[in-house]
C-alpha positions in Angstrom: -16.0 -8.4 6.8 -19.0 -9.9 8.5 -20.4 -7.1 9.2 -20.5 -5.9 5.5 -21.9 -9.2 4.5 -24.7 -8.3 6.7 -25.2 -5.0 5.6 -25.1 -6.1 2.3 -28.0 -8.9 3.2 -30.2 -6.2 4.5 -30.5 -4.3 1.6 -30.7 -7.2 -0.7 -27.4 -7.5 -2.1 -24.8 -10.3 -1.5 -21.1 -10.1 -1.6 -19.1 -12.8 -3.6 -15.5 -13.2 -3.6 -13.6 -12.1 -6.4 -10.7 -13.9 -8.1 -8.3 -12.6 -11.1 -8.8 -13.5 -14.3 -5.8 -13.1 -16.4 -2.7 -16.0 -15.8 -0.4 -12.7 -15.1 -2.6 -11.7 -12.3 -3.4 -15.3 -11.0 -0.1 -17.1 -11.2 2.4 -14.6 -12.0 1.3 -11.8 -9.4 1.6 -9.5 -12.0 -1.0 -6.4 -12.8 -0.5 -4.9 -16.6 -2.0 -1.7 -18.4 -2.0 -2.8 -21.8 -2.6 0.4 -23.7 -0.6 2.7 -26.9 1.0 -0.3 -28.3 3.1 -0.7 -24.5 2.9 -3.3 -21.9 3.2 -1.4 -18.2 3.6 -3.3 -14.6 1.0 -1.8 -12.8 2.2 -3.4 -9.5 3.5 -6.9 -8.1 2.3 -9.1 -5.6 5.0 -9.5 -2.8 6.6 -12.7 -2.9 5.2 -13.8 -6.3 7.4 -15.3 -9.7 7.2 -11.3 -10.6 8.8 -10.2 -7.5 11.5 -12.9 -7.5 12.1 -12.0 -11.3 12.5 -8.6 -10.3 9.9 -6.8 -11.9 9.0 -3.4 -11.2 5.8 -1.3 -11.1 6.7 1.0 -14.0 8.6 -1.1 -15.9 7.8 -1.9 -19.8 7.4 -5.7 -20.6 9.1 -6.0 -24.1 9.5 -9.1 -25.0 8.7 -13.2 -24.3 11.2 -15.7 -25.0 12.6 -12.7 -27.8 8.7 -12.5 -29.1 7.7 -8.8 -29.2 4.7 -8.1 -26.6 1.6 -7.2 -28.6 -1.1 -6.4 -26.1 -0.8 -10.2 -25.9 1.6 -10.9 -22.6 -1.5 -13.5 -21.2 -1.5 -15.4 -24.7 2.8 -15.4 -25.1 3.4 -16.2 -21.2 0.2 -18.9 -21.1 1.6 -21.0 -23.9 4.9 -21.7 -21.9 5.4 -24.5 -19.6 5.9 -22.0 -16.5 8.9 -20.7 -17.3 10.1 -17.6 -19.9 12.9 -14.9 -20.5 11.2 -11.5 -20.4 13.0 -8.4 -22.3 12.0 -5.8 -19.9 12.6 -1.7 -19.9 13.8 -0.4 -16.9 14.2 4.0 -16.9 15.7 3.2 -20.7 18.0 0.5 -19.7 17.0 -3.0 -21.2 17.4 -5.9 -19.0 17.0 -9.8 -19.5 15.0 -11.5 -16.3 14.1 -14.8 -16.5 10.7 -15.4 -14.5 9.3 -19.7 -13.6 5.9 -20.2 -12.3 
């Protein structure tokens, strides 16, 4: 990476670390497409609360604590102290995972 720090210096530009923004990203190790009323695992960090929960990439988050996901995962999952019961879709089976932070 130095040496793209330095390329980046020569033409003027500077390269900044980059850190996740949402809580599912930052503290769950969870990436979500939020899109057509569904909530998708895009992937999961190795190691993270996701992984230990047992989430998969392709699975559909239903549910928080038996609240319906409404493109609002981050604001449900945020307001907990750390710790939830996700209702989760699985190639059409339902399963219960509990996930802690």
């Amino acid at each position: 990476v130095p040496y793209l720090k330095e390329a980046m210096t020569n033409i003027g530009m500077e390269l900044l670390p980059s850190y996740p923004t949402s809580y599912a990203e930052r503290i769950l190790g969870l990436s979500l497409d939020e899109a057509n009323g569904k909530t998708i695992v895009r992937s999961v960090v190795e190691n993270s609360p996701s992984d230990v929960a047992k989430l998969w990439a392709g699975d559909e988050l239903v549910a928080v604590n038996r609240i319906v996901i409404a493109n609002n995962f981050n604001q449900l999952i945020e307001s907990l102290d750390g710790r939830a019961e996700l209702t989760v879709l699985t190639k059409n089976r339902i399963r219960k995972l509990n996930i802690a932070a």
